[in-house]
N, C-alpha and C positions, 0 to 999 in steps of 0.2 A: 204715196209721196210723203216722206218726212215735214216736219214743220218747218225745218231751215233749208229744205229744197229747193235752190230754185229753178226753173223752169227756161227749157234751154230750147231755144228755135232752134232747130236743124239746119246745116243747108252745106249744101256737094262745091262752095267755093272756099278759096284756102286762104286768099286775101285779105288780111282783114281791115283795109284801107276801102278795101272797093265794098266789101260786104257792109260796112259802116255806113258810107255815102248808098249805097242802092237801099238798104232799110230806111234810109232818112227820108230818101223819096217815096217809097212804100208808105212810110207814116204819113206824109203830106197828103200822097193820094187820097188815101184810104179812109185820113180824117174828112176833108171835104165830100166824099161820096157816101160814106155812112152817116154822115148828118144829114145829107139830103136824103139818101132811101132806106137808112137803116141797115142793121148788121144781116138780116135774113136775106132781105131783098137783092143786097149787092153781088155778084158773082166774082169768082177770083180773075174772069176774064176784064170784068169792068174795070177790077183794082189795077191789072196790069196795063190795060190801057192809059187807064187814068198817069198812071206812074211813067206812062210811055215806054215798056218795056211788052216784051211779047209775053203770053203764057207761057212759056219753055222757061223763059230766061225769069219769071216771077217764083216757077218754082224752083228755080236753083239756091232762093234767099229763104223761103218759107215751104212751109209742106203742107199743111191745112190751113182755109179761111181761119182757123180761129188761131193762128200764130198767127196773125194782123194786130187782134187785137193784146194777143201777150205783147210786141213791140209797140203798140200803143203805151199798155199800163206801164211795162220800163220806163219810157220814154218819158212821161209823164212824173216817175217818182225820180228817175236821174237827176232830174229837171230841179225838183223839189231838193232835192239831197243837198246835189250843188250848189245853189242859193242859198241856203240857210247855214252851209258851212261856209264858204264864204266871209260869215258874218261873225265878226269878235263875240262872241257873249260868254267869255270867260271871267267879267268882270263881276257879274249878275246885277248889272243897272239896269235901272226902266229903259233909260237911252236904248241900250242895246236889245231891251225888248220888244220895244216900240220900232226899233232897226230890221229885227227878224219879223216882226208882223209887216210892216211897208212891203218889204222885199217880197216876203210869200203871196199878198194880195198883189204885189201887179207883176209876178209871175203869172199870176192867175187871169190876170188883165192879156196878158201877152198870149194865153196858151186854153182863151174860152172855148175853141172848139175842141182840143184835145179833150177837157177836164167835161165838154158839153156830152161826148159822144163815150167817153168811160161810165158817165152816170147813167144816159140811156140804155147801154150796152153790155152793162154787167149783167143782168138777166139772162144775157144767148152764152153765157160761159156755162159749160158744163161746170158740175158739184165739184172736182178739184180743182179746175181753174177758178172757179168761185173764190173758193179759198184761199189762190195763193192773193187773190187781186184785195183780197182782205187781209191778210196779211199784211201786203202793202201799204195800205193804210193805216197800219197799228206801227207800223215803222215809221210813218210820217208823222203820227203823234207823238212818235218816243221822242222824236226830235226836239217837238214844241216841249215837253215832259220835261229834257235835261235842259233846256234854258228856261225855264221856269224854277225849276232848281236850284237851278246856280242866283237866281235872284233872292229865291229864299234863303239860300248860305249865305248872301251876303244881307241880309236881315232887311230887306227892303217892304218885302211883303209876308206873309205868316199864313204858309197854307201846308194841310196834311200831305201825304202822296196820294190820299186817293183823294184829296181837293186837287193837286197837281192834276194829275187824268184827265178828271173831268172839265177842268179850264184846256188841257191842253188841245183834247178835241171839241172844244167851243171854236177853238180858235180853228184848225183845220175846217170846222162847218162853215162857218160863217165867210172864211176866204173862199171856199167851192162853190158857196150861196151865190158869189158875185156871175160865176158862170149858168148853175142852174135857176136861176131867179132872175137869170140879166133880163124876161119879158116885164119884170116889175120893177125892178133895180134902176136900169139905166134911160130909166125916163125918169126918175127924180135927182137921182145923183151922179155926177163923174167919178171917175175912181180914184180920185184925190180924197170927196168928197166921203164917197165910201169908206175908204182907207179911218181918215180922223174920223167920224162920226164911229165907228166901229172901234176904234182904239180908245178911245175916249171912253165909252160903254164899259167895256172890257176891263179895261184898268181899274176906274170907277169901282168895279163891281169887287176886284181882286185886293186893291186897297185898301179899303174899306168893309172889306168881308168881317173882320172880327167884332168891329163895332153893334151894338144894339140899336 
């Protein structure tokens, strides 16, 4: 598989209205039963169940358990994509970067078991799904990357591209932190609370980088 390959579930239906709406519940399932018993444990009969469809008719949408969890990780960065385009940051103001960190943390609020059961789950991916689901992730920091950018073009903040990088996957850790950390997290803070304490931090740190 090439590097810009992406990765195509199969499936013997031509609709792609119904096949849309049946992956959606496929992902719901699949999320809630692999948080409970994990990605080994679960059968593609329990998934079908779960999703309230028969095994026949589960594999008309997917052909191996582990196209679950490829419609997972899509779903997952769609999700991500979308939000943060969404959002103006052509201007390159903090406003608008402060805009795109809110939105990505309580997407993350919104979609803790999706982002709970990718981080548990990336392990059971064979070596080039591995890769593509990391891939995925270097795509979701390019993201944070070009609006970090456009803040430095417009001379707000003064960081290299590989200071960019490395802020930009701060920021991707620390909004996923909320879901793999939520046993420690969300006993002390709401995720308002999270949100500003985390942005605050961040900025702080990006601001004030050049100073001694």
């Amino acid at each position: 598989m090439s590097k810009k390959e992406k990765i195509v579930v199969q499936t013997s239906v031509k609709d792609e209205c119904l096949i849309e709406l049946r992956r959606q519940q496929i992902i719901e399932a699949s999320v809630k039963l692999l948080k409970e018993k994990g990605f080994h444990r679960a059968t593609t009969r329990e998934i079908a169940k779960a999703a309230g469809f028969s095994i026949g008719t589960l594999y008309e949408y997917i052909r191996t358990k582990e196209d679950v969890l490829y419609l997972v990780c899509d779903h997952i960065y769609n999700k991500v994509t979308e939000c943060l385009e969404e959002i103006s940051t052509k201007n390159g103001t903090i406003e608008e970067l402060e805009e795109a960190i809110r939105q990505y943390f309580l997407l993350i609020d919104r979609m803790v078991d999706e982002f709970t059961v990718m981080y548990q789950e990336t392990k059971s991916f064979p070596k080039e799904a591995m890769q593509y689901v990391l891939r995925k992730e270097l795509e979701m920091v390019s993201l944070f990357e070009e609006i970090l950018r456009n803040v430095v073009k417009s001379g707000e903040i003064q960081l290299t591209d590989e200071e960019i990088y490395l802020a930009a996957n701060h920021l991707v850790i620390q909004g996923q932190s909320w879901a793999f950390r939520k046993w420690a997290y969300h006993k002390k803070y709401t995720i308002e609370e999270f949100i500003a304490l985390q942005t605050r931090l961040f900025l702080k740190g990006i601001l004030h980088f050049r100073e001694k």
